[in-house]
N, C-alpha and C positions, 0 to 999 in steps of 0.2 A: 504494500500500500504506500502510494506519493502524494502526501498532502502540500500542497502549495500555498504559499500566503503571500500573495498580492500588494505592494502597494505604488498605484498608480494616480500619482495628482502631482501638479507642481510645488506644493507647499508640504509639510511634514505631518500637518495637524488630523492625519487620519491616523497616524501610526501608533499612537499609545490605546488606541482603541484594539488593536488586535495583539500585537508584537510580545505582548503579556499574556496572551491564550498563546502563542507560539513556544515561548518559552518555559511553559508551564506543561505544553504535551510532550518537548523534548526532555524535559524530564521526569515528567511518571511514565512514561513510554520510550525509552531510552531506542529501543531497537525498531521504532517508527522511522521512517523516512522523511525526513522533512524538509523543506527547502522556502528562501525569500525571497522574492523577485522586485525588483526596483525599478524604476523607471528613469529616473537621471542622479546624477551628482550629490543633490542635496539631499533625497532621501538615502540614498545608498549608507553616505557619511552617517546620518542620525540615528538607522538601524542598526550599525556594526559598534557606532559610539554604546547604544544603549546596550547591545549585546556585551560586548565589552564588561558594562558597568556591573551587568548580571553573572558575568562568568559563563556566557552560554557562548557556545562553537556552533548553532547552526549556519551552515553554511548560503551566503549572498552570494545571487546573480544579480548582474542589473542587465534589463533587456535593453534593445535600441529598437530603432526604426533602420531595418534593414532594404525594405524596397526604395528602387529610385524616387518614384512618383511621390512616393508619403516622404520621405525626405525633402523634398522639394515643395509638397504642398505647407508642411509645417514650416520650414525657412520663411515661407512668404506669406503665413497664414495665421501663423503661430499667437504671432500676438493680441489675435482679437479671438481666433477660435480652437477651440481644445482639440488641434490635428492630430497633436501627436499623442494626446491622453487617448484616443478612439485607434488611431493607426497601430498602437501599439499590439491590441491582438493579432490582427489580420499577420502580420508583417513575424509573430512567433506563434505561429499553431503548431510548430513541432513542439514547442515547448509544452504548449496548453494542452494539447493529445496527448502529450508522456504522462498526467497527472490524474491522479484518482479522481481529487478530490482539491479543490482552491477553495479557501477562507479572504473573502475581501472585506471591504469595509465600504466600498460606492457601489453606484446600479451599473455604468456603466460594462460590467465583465460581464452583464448579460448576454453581451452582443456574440457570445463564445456561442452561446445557444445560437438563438433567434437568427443569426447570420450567418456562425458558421458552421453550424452543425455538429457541435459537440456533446450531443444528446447524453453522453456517457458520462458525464463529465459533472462531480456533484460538485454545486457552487451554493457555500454557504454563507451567509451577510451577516456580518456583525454588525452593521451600522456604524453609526459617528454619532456622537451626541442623543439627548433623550430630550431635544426641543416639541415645540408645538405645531411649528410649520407642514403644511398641507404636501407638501413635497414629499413630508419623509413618508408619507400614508398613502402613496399613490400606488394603483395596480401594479406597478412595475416590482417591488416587493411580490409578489403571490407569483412573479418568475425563478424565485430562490427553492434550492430545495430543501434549505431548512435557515429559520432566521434568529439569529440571537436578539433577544429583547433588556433591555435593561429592569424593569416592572411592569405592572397591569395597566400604565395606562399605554404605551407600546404596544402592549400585548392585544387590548381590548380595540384601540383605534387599526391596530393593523387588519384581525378579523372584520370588522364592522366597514371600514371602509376600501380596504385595498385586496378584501376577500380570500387573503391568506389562511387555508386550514389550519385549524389549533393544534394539530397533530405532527405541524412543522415549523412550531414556534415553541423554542426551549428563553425560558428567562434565566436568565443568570447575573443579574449585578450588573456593575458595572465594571471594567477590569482597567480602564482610566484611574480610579479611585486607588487600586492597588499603590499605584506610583505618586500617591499624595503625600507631601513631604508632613513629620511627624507634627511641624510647629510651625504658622504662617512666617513665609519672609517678610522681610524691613528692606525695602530700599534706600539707598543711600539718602536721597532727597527729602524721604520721611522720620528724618532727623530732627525736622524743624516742629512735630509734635502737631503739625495739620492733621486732621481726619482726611482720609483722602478718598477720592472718588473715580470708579472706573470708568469710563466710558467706552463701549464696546460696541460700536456699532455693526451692524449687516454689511454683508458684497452686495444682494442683490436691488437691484435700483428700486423697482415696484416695492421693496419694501422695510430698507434701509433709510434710515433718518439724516445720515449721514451729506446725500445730495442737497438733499433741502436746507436744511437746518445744522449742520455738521461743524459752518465755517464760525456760527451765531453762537455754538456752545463752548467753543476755543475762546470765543472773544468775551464771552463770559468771567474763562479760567482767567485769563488776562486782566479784567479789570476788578474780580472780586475773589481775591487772594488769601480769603478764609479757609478755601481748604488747598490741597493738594489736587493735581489731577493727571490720572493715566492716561491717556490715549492710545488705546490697545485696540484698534478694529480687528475684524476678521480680515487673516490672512492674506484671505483673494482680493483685498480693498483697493490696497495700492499695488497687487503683482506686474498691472499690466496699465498701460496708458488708458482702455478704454474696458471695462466692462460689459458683457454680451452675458443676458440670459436668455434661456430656450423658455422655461416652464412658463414663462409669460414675458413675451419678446420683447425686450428694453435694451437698451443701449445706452452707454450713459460713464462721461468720465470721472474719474476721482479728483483730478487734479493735484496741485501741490501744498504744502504748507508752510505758512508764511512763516518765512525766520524767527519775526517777533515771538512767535508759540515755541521755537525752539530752543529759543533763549531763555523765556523764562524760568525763574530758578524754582517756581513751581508747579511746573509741569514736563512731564518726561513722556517721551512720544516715542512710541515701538510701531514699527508698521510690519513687523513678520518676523521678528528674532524666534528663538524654541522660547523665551519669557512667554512668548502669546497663546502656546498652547500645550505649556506643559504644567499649567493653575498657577503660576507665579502669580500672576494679577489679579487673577479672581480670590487666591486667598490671604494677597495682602491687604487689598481694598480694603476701605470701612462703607461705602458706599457703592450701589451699582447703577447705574446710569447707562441703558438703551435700548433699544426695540425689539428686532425677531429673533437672535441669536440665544442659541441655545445655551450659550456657558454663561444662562444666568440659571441654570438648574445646578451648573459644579458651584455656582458661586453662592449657593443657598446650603451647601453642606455646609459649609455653616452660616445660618439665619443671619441678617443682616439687612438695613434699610435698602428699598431698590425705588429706581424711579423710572418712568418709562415715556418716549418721546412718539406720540403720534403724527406722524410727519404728511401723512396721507389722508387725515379725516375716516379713519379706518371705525364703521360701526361694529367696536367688536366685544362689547359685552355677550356673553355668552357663547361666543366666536370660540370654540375648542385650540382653533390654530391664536390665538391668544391669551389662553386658558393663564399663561403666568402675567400678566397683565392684571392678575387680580392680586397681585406678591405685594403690592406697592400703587402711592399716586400715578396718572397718567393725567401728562398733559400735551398742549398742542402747539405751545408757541415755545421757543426758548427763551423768550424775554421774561418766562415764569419761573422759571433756573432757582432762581435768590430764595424766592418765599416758599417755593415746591422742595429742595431738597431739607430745607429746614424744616418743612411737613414730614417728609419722608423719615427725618432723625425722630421728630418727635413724636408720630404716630404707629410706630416702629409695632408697640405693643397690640395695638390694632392689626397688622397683616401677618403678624408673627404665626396664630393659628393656622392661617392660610397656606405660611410658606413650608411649615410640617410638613401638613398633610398632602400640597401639591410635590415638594421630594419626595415622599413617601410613595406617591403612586409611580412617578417615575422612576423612581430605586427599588429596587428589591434588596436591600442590602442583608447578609446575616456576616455570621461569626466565620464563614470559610471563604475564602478571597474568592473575588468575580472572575478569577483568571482561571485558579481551578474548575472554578464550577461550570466557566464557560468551555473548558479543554474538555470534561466529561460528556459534555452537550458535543461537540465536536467530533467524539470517537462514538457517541452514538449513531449521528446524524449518518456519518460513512457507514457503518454496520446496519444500518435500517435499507432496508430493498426499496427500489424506486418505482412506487405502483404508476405514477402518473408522469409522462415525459414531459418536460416542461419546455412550452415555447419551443415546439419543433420544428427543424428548416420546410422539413414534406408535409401535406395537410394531415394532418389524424383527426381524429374524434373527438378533440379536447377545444378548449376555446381559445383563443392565444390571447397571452398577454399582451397590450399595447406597451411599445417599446420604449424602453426608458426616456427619460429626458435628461439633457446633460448642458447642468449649471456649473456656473466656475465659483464654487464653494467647498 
């Protein structure tokens, strides 16, 4: 048996979400086969660092883009569209036919099915993150043939909307939480005894705050020097000059940031170091400050004031896909910044309830780490028989799934 583990994006922040189930099956299963596949430079680096750090020898390959055509589309394509994240199967199917079995953490490795016919081929999702977002719940999930869940509310929205049978959804933790450091860090800057506030906003345009309101909340940190402030977007924010999402088609640049914000000596601005996704800033913060991004559920492990920027006039009371919008105030302008996060300190005790019980559903957490429990889900998932072919290239009997969508997140 050849279990492969995947990881394919330009940025690193998928990789603590599995690379701890990998390392955890080569060691209770020592005589398994295992192998890690990479896609460029930076994750290659970050995977062998961390292996390294664990004392683990599984062995990395990094793939490339070996056809001419996909070389050449991604040179000249690359920067607005994910060529080479999509080119990368096509271009190693000897690799991906050699494998029992591949553990990713995106949708797109769907395309080994749906395109290239690797019926054989069991491909299991660990996902990224336990946000709210409509994306993570879409049919393209019930193309897996077995999906790792963080909790029941995962578990419940994936059956209910993306029609995943319950019989190929194993929960297990979260296996990111393993790698949480024992005692929050201090950054250098937060010396000066500010409470300091994170700001995290979205990649994607349609529902990131960041476009709108991103430049208004900088200039905030600037003129009211009460507290401290991170500037920690998601990674995809600034990777690339212009922004392209598919799930709902926008376009749209990040642009730059103004020196004045980089100087000031209370605010410290990361646009993609491993600080942004490996909880340095969610568990140094004392305050959270942003919209759709999911690492305001790591930054709830432990309870803390949150605030949240509606940038879009989003009706979303009751809105499942903004279910943590109920952790904390929501407001609409950032000229409400002053008098809102001082609501947020002082109402604290007020959302606190909330912010339990919404980790609570999202975590399944116990006393045996997420990385075990998700390695056991892992060695079942391969020993379970494959009743139903998923997303087959020839027509069969079955329904196909519609084909993933693929955002730069």
């Amino acid at each position: 048996m050849k279990i492969g583990f995947l990881f394919n994006h330009d940025q690193t922040h998928q990789i603590a979400h599995s690379l701890p189930i990998a390392m955890e099956l080569a060691r209770r299963v020592p005589s398994q086969q295992i192998v890690i596949a990479t896609t460029n430079r930076r994750l290659t680096d970050e995977v062998r660092r961390q292996l390294t750090a664990a004392g683990s020898d599984i062995p990395v390959i990094q793939l490339g883009l070996r056809k001419p055509f996909t070389r050449f589309a991604a040179r000249h394509l690359d920067a607005v569209l994910p060529i080479a994240k999509i080119g990368i199967y096509r271009d190693n199917l000897d690799f991906f036919g050699s494998l029992d079995a591949l553990v990713v953490a995106e949708k797109t490795s769907l395309l080994l099915k749906s395109r290239y016919g690797l019926e054989g081929l069991k491909l299991i999702h660990t996902r990224h993150g336990a946000g709210d977002r409509a994306i993570g719940f879409n049919k393209a999930s019930a193309g897996f043939d077995h999906v790792l869940v963080s909790g029941p509310k995962i578990r419940e929205r994936l059956i209910r909307e993306a029609g995943v049978a319950p019989d190929r959804l194993s929960t297990v933790g979260y296996p990111k939480f393993d790698l949480m450091p024992a005692a929050p860090p201090r950054l250098p800057f937060q010396a000066n005894g500010k409470p300091t506030v994170l700001y995290n906003p979205h990649v994607s345009p349609h529902l990131s705050s960041w476009y709108v309101h991103g430049r208004a909340v900088l200039e905030h940190f600037l003129r009211d020097d009460r507290y401290n402030l991170i500037f920690a977007p998601h990674v995809m924010l600034f990777h690339r000059r212009f922004v392209l999402t598919i799930d709902k088609l926008r376009l749209d640049r990040p642009g730059l940031i103004d020196q004045r914000v980089l100087n000031a000596p209370n605010i410290h601005v990361d646009l993609g170091s491993r600080a942004c996704t490996d909880m340095t800033y969610t568990a140094a913060a004392d305050i959270y400050l942003g919209d759709v991004s999911s690492q305001v559920y790591e930054f709830l492990h432990r309870p803390r004031p949150c605030l949240f920027l509606n940038s879009h006039g989003v009706e979303w009371q009751g809105d499942a896909n903004y279910a943590h919008w109920q952790t904390g105030p929501v407001i609409d302008d950032p000229e409400d910044l002053g008098d809102a996060l001082n609501r947020a300190v002082a109402e604290h005790g007020r959302y606190l309830p909330v912010q339990r019980e919404l980790f609570g559903r999202s975590f399944d957490l116990t006393s045996e780490p997420s990385a075990s429990r998700a390695a056991r889900a892992v060695l079942a998932a391969i020993d379970r028989p494959t009743v139903h072919p998923v997303m087959p290239l020839r027509p069969a009997p079955v329904r196909p799934v519609e084909q993933p969508s693929v955002v730069a997140a």
